[in-house]
Each structure stands twice: as C-alpha cells, then as structure tokens.
N, C-alpha and C positions, 0 to 999 in steps of 0.2 A: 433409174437403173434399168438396163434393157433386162426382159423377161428372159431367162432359160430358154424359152421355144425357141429362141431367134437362136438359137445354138444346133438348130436339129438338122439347120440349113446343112446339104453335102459341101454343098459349096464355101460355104464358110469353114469347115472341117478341111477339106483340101485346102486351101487358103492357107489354115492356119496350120499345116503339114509340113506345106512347102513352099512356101512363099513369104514366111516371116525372116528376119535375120537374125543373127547368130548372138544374140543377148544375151540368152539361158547358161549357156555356157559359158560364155566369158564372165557370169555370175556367179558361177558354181567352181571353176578355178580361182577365184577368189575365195568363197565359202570353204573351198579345200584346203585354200594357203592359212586363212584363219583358223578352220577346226583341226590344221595338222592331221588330214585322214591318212591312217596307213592301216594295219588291220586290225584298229581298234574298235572303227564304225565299217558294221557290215551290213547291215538292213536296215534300205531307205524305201519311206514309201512316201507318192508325190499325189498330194490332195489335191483333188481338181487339176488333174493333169492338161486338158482338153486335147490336143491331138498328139500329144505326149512327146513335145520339143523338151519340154521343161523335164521330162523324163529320162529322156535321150542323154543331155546336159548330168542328169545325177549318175547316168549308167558309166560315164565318161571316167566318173573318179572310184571307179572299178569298183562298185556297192553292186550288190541285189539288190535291184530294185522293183515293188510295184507301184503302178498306177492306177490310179481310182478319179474318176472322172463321171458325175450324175447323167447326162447325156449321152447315151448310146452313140448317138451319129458322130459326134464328136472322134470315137475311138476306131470308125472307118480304116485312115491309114498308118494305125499306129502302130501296127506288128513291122511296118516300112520304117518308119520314122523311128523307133527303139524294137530293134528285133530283139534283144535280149533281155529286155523285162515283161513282166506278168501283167496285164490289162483286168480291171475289174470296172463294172457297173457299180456305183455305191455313193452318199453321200457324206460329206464330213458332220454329219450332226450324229450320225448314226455308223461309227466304222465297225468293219464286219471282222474284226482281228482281235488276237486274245492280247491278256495286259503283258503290257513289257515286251511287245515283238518287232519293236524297232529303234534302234540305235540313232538314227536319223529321221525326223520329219520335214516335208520341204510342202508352203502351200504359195504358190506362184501367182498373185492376181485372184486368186480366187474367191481367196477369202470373205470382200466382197459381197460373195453374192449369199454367205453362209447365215447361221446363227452362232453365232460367236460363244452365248450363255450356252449354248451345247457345245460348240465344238473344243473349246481350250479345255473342258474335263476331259473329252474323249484323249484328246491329243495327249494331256496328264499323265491319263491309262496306260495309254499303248507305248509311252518312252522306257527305253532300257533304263537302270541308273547307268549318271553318266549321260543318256540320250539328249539331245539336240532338236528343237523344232525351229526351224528356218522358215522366217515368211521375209518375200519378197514381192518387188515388182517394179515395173520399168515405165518410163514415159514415151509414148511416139516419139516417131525419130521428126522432129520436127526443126532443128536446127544443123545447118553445118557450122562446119571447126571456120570456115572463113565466109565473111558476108552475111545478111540476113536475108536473101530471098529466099530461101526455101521456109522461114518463120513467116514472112508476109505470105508467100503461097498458102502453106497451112492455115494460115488465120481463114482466108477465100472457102478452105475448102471446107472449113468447121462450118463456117455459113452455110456453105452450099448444103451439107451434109453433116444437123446438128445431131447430141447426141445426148438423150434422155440425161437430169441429174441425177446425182446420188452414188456417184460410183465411190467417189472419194474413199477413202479409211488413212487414221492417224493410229498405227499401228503399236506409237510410240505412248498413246493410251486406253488400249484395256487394260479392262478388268483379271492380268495373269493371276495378280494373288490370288484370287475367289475360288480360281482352280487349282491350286497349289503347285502354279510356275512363277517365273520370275526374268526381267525385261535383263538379259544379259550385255548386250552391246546392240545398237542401233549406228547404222554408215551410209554414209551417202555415196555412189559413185556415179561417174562419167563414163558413158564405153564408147568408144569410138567405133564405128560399122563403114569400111569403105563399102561406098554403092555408086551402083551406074543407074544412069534412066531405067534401063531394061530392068534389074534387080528392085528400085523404088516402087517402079508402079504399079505390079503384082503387088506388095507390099500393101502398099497405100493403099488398095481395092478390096483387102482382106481385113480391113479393119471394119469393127464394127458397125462404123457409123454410116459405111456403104450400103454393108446389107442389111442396114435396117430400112433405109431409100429403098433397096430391092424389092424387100418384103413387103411395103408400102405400094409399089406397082413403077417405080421407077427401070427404066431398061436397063441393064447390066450393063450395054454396048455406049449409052451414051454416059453414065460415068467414068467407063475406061476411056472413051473420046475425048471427055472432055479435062481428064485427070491427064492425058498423053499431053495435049497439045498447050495444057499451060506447063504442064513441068517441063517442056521441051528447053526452053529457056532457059530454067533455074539449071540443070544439069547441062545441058549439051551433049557432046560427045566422049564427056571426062568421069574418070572416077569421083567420086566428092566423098569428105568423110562426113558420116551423120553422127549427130548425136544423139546419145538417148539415156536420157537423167535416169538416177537406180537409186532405192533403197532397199541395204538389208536388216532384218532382226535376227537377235538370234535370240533365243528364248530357254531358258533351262528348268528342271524341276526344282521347287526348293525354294 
C-alpha cells in the first residue's frame, strides 16, 4: 500500500483536482436515487476527501457538506474543486465532530488507508438516527465499451509503472457488528466516461502509480512521452467510452 507521504506530492493533489473524470458523481446520483435524499439527509461529511472530487459529488445532491482529508497538500485546490463546503485537516480514526452531527457519511477509497477497529465506532458515533455511511470506490478506467486495447495498453503500463500491494479491501466483510452498524446493501456498477486522448492522458499521469516512478527519480516528461505515444493508437482522434467498475455499500446503525 503506497505510504501517505506520496500524497503530499502538489502535483499529485492538482492531478487529482482536475484531471480525474467524472465517477464521484455519477456515484452519488445513484447513492441519491437509492437513499431518496430530499430534506431528510442534510449533513454529509466525506472521510478522506483528497482533493475533494468526492466532496464536490456529495455538495451536488444539495447536503452541507464537510471534508476531512489527513494530508494537508492534498486540500491545495479544494475551495476550487467544492467552493461550498468546509475543508478540515483530520483523520477517520480520530473525527473531530460531536455524536450524532451527520445524517450522511461518504468514505470514497479511502478507507484503505484507515484503521477500520477505530474508525467504524467513530463513524457509529457521529451518524444521526436514521444516518447512512456510504463507502465506496471505483476501478481505473482501464477498459472501453468496444475493443480491448486500451486493457492490453493498461496491462503495459502496470508494468511499466507497478504499484505497491495491499490496497485491496472486501468491504462486504468487516467487522460493522463490533461497532454497532450493520452491512445494508452492497452494488456493483458500470459507469461509462466518454474521453478523448487529450482528457485520458492527464488522467492516466495522475494516477498513483506515476507518481510513485516520480518520487523514485523517474522524469515526469518521459512518462507523459511515453504514456502519449502509445495511447495515440488506442484513442486516435475519437471520443471512446471508458469504463470504470464501482462498488457501493451502504452501511446503517443497528
């Protein structure tokens, strides 16, 4: 599992501002159509926001929302990226919020990186009755809707630019009882992302396993050279639609 530091990167923080695609959202109008939010659920807060896409996404289905994100750099351009929510420093083993102060929890990928035996109490604590904790997360966009080059590409570039074990998480089993939540519904989806060259390859460069090469002493310029000139192929000159595998949970008290 890559280390937190690799997160302090600016550049990985810009990256992941403005140059990921539009997943979060298209997860959270789902999340919408299933919790039926109207002004029942009014305060969400998004654990391990990182540059606070996944924030933007929850601000979307018209909640107060905060963000809480453990790496400072991270929250660089995130008054850009969600101007209308609260940005905090803080970690999920430890939230800094009184019990019962939100209707909605959302932790996006992050979870991961947490202690799970602390955080599903904290998470316990802080839900309204009635409150909702939502863990998700998505897979690189590593296939299109037609054809497998851009899966054959991807395989190339995992090679080129592997990427520490351990990230995994089966989120379909903790330990919720221990904290006294309970595994509500678990879904799989598909989301489709039309993207161009121009839109992929920014994408593809923002991904971790780039800048862990960077950090390493790899050149920036020859991973974007050499990321351009083989995707040039796979995309052309045409929109493609990508794919990117999703699961959600939803998690209740009780």
């Amino acid at each position: 599992m890559p280390s937190e530091s690799i997160y302090e990167s600016l550049r990985l923080a810009a990256g992941y501002a403005y140059d990921r695609p539009p997943v979060h959202r298209c997860i959270m109008q789902r999340v919408g159509e299933y919790l039926g939010i109207t002004g029942g659920l009014q305060r969400a807060l998004d654990v391990g926001c990182g540059a606070g896409l996944s924030t933007a996404a929850l601000a979307s289905l018209g909640l107060t929302v905060v963000g809480l994100e453990p790496v400072r750099a991270m929250l660089t351009h995130s008054r850009s990226v969600a101007p209308h929510a609260l940005f905090l420093v803080g970690r999920a083993e430890r939230l800094p919020f009184s019990t019962g102060a939100f209707d909605l929890i959302t932790a996006a990928g992050s979870l991961n990186y947490a202690d799970l035996d602390l955080f599903l109490p904290e998470a316990a604590r802080l839900l309204a009755p009635g409150g909702v904790l939502i863990i998700y997360d998505f897979s690189a966009g590593r296939r299109m809707r037609e054809g497998h080059r851009l899966d054959e590409w991807f395989t190339r570039f995992e090679r080129r630019y592997p990427s520490p074990p351990g990230y995994a998480l089966d989120v379909r089993s903790l330990a919720y009882s221990r904290a006294g939540l309970r595994l509500q519904a678990y879904e799989e989806l598909e989301i489709t992302v039309p993207m161009t060259l121009s839109a992929y390859l920014p994408y593809v460069l923002s991904e971790i396993r780039v800048e862990l090469a960077i950090s390493c002493g790899v050149p920036e310029a020859e991973s974007r050279n050499w990321c351009q000139s083989t995707l040039a192929d796979v995309f052309g000159d045409t929109s493609r639609d990508v794919l990117f595998e999703a699961y959600v949970a939803s998690v209740s008290r009780g």
